[in-house]
N, C-alpha and C positions, 0 to 999 in steps of 0.2 A: 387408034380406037382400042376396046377394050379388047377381050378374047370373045372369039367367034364358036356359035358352034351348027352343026346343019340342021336343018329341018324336021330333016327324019327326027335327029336325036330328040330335040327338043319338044315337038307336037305331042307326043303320049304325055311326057311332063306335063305339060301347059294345060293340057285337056283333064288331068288327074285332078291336078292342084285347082283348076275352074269346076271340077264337081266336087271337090271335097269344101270350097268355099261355099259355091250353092247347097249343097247339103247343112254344113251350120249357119250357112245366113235364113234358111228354110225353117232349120232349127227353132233358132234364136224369134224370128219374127211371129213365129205357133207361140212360145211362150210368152213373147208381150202382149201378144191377143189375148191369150187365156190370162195373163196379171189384170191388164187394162178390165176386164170383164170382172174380176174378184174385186180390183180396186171399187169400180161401178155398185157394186150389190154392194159391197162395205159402206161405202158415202150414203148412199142408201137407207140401209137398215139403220145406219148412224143417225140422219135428217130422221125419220120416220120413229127410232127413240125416243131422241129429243121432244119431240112432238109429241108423245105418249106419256115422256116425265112431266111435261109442260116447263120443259126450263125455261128462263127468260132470256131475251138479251142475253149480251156481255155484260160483266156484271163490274162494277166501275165502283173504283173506291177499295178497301183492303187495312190490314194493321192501321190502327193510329202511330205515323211512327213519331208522331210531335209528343207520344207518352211515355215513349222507349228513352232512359235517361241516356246522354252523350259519353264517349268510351271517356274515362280518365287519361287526363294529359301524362305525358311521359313523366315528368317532374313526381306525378303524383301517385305513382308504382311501387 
């Protein structure tokens, strides 16, 4: 097997390295509460815009591109 080492040694490690992860997984999880919560009021205020522009729908249809003439053929460069 691999190399060993004793208990003693090793427990203060393990116990360090298990609070330093709970400390930024603590971290990290406060900041996507607080995103999740910005995101929220964003979609929001966005729905609630809309709704005050009165925009419609999606809005379907765009350029005529059947008016846009075709690129010229190579030959004719």
């Amino acid at each position: 097997m691999g190399q060993q080492i004793s208990t003693d040694d090793a427990l203060p490690i393990y116990r360090q390295t298990c609070g330093e992860l709970f400390d930024s997984n603590l971290l990290l999880r406060a900041k996507v509460a607080g995103l999740e919560r910005d995101l929220a009021a964003a979609q929001e205020e966005n729905s609630r815009l809309k709704q005050a522009a009165g925009e419609p729908g999606p809005v379907s249809g765009g350029p005529d591109l059947a008016a846009v003439p075709p690129f010229p053929a190579a030959d004719e460069r």
